[in-house]
C-alpha positions as CSV (number, residue, x, y, z in Angstrom):
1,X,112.6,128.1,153.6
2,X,115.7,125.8,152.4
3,X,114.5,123.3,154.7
4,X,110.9,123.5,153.4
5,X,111.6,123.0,149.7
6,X,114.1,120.0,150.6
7,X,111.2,118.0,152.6
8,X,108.7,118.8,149.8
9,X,110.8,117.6,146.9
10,X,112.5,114.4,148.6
11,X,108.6,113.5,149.5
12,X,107.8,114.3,145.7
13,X,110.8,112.1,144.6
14,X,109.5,109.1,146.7
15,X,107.7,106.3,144.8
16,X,104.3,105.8,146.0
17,X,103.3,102.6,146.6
18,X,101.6,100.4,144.5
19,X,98.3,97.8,145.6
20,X,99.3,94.2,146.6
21,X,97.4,91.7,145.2
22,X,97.2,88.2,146.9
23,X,96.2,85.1,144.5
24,X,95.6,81.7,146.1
25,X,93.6,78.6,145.2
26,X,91.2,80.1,147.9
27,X,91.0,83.6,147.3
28,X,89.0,86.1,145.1
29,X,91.7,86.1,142.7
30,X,92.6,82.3,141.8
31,X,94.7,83.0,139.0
32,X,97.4,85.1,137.7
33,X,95.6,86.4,135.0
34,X,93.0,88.0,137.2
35,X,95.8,89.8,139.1
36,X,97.6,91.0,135.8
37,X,94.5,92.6,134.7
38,X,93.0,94.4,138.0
39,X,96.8,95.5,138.7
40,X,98.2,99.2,138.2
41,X,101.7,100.2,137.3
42,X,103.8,99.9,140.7
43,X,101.1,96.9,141.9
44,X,102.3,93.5,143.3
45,X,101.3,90.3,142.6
46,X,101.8,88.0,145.4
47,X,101.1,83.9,144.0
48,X,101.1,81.6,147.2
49,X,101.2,77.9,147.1
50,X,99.7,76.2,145.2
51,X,99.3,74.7,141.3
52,X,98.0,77.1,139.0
53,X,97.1,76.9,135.2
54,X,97.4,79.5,133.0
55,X,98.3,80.7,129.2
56,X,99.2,84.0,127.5
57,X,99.0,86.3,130.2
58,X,100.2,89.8,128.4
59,X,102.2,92.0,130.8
60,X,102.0,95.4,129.5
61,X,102.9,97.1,132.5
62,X,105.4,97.6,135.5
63,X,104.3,94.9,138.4
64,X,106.0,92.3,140.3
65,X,105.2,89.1,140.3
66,X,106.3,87.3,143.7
67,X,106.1,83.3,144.0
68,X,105.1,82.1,147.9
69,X,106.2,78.9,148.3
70,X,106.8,77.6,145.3
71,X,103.9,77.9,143.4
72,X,103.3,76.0,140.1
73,X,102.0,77.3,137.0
74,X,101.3,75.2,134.3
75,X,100.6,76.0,130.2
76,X,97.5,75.7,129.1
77,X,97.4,73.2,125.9
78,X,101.3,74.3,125.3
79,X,100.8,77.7,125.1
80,X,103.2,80.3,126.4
81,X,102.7,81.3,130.0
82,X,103.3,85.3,129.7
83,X,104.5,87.4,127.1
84,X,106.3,90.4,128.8
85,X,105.7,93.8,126.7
């Protein structure tokens, strides 16, 4: 019985795992800001290579945000890249 409640609440306790999301110059997602806002809480956002434009993305959520490569993004007009709420 011991043994039974241990397993069920170490499985409870573990994090479940979020969607990845893959942007690329290629793909269905070619920006950031696409990826931001079909993401979940616990989702990651994987940016490959590549030069990317983008302004006032609002991050209002937990995600990560992973960079491939180096990939560049550049302000739209000056504006800020991402606010992080």
């Amino acid at each position: 019985m011991k043994l039974l409640l241990f397993s069920l609440l170490f499985i409870a306790s573990m994090p479940l795992a979020g969607t990845t999301h893959i942007v690329c110059e290629d793909c269905q997602l070619d920006n950031l800001s696409l990826a931001v806002n079909k993401s979940n809480s616990g989702d990651t956002i994987t940016v490959k290579k590549g030069k990317y434009t983008a302004s006032n993305i609002i991050i209002d959520k937990p995600i990560t945000i992973i960079g491939e490569n180096y990939p560049q993004i550049k302000a739209r007009n000056g504006e800020q890249i991402i606010t992080i709420k």
